[in-house]
Residue, then its C-alpha position, 0 to 999 in steps of 0.5 A: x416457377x422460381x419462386x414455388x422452387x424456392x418455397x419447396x426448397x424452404x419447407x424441406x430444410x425445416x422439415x430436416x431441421x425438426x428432424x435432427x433436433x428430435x433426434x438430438x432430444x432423443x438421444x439427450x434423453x437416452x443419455x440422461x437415462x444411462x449414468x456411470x457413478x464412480x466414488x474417487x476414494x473406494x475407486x467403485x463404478x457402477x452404471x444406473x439406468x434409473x432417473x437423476x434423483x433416483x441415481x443420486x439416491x443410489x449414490x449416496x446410499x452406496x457412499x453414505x459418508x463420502x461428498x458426491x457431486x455431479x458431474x456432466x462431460x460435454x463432448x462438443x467437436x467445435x465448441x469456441x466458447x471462452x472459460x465460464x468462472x462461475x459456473x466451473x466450465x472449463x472449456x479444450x478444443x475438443x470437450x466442454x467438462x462441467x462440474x457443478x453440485x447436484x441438482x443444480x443445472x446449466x442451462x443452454x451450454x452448446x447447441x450443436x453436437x453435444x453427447x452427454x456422459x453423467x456421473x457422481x464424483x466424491x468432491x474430496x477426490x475430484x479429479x484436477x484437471x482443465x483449471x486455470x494456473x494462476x502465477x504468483x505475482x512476485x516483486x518487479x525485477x527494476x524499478x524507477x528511481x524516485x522522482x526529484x519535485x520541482x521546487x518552481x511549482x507545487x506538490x501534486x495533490x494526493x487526492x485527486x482535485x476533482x474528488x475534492x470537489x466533489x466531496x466540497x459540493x456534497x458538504x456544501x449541498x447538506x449545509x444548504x439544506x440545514x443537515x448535520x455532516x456526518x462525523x466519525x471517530x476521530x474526525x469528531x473529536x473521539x479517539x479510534x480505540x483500534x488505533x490506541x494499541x498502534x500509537x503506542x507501538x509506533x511511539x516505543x519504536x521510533x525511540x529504539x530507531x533513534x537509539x539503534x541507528x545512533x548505535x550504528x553511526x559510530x561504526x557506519x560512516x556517514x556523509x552530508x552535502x553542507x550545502x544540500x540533503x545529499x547523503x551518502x553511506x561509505x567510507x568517502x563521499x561519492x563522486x557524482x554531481x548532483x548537487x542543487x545547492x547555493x553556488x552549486x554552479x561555481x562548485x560544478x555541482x559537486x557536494x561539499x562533504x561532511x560527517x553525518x549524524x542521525x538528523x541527515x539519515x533520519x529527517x527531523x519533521x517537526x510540528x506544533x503540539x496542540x492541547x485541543x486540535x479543534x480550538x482556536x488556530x494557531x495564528x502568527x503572533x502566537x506561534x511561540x505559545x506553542x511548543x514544536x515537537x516531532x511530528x510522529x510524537x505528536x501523531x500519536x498524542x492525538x491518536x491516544x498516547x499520554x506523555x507527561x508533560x504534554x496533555x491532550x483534551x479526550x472528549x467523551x461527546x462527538x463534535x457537531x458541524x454543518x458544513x464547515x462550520x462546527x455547531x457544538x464542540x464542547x466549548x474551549x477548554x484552557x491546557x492545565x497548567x503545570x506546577x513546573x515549567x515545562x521540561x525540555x528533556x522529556x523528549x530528549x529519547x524522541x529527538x534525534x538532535x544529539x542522538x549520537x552522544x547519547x549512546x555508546x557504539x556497539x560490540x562488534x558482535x552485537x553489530x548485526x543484532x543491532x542493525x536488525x534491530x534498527x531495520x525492525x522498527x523502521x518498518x514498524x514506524x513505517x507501517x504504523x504511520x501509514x494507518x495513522x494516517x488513514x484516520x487522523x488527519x496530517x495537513x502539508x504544505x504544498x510548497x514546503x516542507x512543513x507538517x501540521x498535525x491536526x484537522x486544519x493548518x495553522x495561520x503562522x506566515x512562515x513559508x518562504x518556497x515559489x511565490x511565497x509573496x503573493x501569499x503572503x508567507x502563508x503555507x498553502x495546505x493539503x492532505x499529507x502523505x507518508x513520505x512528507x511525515x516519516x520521509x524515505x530519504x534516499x541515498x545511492x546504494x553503494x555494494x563496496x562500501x570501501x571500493x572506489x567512489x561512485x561517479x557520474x558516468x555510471x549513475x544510470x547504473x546505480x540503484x537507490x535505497x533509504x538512508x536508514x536501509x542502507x545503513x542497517x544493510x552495511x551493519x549485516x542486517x536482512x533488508x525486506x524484498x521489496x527494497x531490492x527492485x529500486x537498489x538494482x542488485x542484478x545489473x553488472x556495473x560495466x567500466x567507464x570505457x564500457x559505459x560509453x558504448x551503451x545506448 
């Protein structure tokens, strides 16, 4: 008896179940057939009782030259279903609305409880509403300052290691099967036509940078630590103990204060200038065969730049390798002998050594125009390394601080970082990055160039910016947002009493 019950109870839930879904199939149908079309820019509505093609036919004979979509209002009481990017739902609590071009439909919606409303819309006086409110994404309020690296270990990696060997493996497995590696310009030896335009530029602006900021430091006063790379720009040196170097533990950590001149603020990166840098390597005994020059100048010699008296091999046909082994390049070719020796003053505008003699201070109401002058092409220089860089390949060191611009290190044994002896002085190579080619070089942000000196107990306080930025900024130049963050210019510095009391 049970289970002829249970049977009977079973037939009569489908039996309701087909009845409800053909009344919704009816009144979809009914729904279809009654549409409401209004054109947002006559505001003229209608209703047409006549199929979808024929209403839209009707629509656009009423509105020839208006854009008409179509557009379905779902009226769904318990719809959950989240917003569909793709399709243009956007979804409320009560009411699914969805817009979409005619005739192109979307399929399975909701289920249950829909009532279906169509009408035609102009699309350029659609109505705006349940759509997504993007914030703008603006510069972070605070940020950390950077980091100092150990000198006990080596720089990380810019690429990660397992990339690397991945790429390694790859190499390797075509060398095997005997195929070519793919080379493109400039790691075949051919210049980047694209990057030609930005060698120049960044080449003209490093040497107004030199200029300008030589200009500025007869006014700006600039002080280095003798015995480490601190610098600081204000009237006196600051107070803070930071110090890391020789004998700092006897001076308790406090700088030893000097003038500076443009080589503090503007760190000289130098490198070996190369004729061909897919020749022969530079090896120990020969490192005095080769002229060292800025490391930014010789950057943009190989990505196109012609300077007199330092040439460079252009090849008109691509390198060959299989592996990393070079199968064709063109054969050696010797640098082209000058008729004079070679003249050292032909860099002297791309030098910063003695920069601050070679030009005169600044009227004072030129101050600030200089200043912008500076800052503009520090930007400049820093954004046109950085796509040289992507191309061009700079190799590092990861102990210490040298920079070879070229496909491969040179072989010179010169390193005397971490464990230099177990490598025998040679320099442990990889990848560059910006910082290590055009450094930053921070320094302690001061607001009162010529108010009391920073001190230690305040230091979490502080904020930081380039050596360059902060010296342009005290000459009334505009600084770029995104220097702002690391210079923390909203927090309020307490007293040293007060200090004392923060967590």
């Amino acid at each position: 008896m049970g289970g002829g019950n249970a049977q009977k109870s079973k037939m009569a839930r489908e039996k309701n179940l087909e009845k409800n879904k053909a009344a919704k199939g009816s009144q979809l149908e009914a729904n279809k057939k009654a549409m409401n079309i209004q054109c947002k820019v006559c505001m003229q509505t209608f209703i047409c009782t006549t199929t979808e093609v024929k209403c839209r036919e009707h629509a656009e004979a009423k509105h020839p030259k208006h854009d008409l979509i179509f557009v379905m209002e779902v009226a769904a009481p318990y719809c959950n279903t989240s917003l569909c990017t793709r399709s243009g739902v956007a979804l409320s609590h009560n009411q699914c609305t969805q817009i979409y071009e005619y005739p192109v439909k979307h399929g399975r919606l909701h289920s249950d409880g829909l009532v279906l409303s169509p009408r035609f819309l102009c699309w350029n006086q659609s109505p705006k509403r349940n759509r997504p409110i993007r914030k703008k994404e603006g510069i972070p309020q605070n940020v950390d300052l950077p980091p100092i690296l150990p000198k006990d270990k080596k720089k990380p990696y810019p690429i990660p290691l397992k990339e690397i060997l991945k790429r390694g493996r790859a190499d390797k497995k075509l060398a095997q099967l005997g195929i070519e590696k793919p080379l493109e310009p400039p790691k075949n030896g051919l210049l980047v036509p694209e990057l030609i335009p930005v060698a120049h530029e960044v080449l003209d602006a490093w040497k107004n940078l030199i200029r300008g900021l030589a200009q500025l430091l007869h006014v700006i006063p600039v002080y280095a630590c003798s015995e480490c790379s601190e610098v600081h720009v204000a009237s006196a040196g600051h107070e803070i103990r930071d110090c890391r170097g020789p004998n700092s533990r006897k001076r308790r950590s406090i700088h030893s204060w000097v003038k500076g001149s443009v080589s503090d603020v503007l760190i000289p990166i130098e490198s070996y200038h190369l004729f061909d840098p897919f020749g022969p390597r530079i090896k120990h005994k020969t490192r005095f065969d080769y002229e060292r020059i800025p490391a930014i100048v010789e950057l943009c010699i190989q990505a196109g730049v012609d300077l007199p008296g330092y040439p460079s091999r252009r090849r008109t046909k691509p390198i060959r390798a299989i592996g990393k082994k070079l199968i064709d390049r063109g054969g050696f070719l010797q640098e082209p002998e000058t008729s004079h020796p070679r003249d050292s003053s032909l860099l002297l505008d791309y030098d910063t050594s003695g920069a601050l003699l070679r030009f005169p201070p600044p009227e004072p109401s030129a101050l600030p125009r200089v200043a912008q002058e500076t800052m503009d092409a520090y930007e400049t220089v820093a954004e046109g390394v950085k796509k040289l860089m992507e191309k061009y390949s700079v190799k590092a060191c990861g102990y210490c601080p040298e920079v070879h611009v070229g496909p491969w290190g040179h072989n010179a044994k010169l390193c005397g970082e971490f464990k230099h002896q177990w490598r025998d002085g040679k320099h442990g190579w990889q990848d560059a990055i910006v910082d290590e080619v055009f450094p930053s070089n921070y320094v302690w942000h001061v607001r009162d160039p010529i108010g009391p000196p920073l001190r230690t107990v305040l230091k979490q306080f502080y904020g930081k910016a380039p050596a360059v930025v902060e010296v342009c900024m005290q000459a009334g130049a505009q600084i770029p947002e995104k220097y702002e963050p690391m210079m923390r210019l909203d927090i309020v510095l307490p007293d040293c009493e007060e200090a004392r009391l923060v967590a």
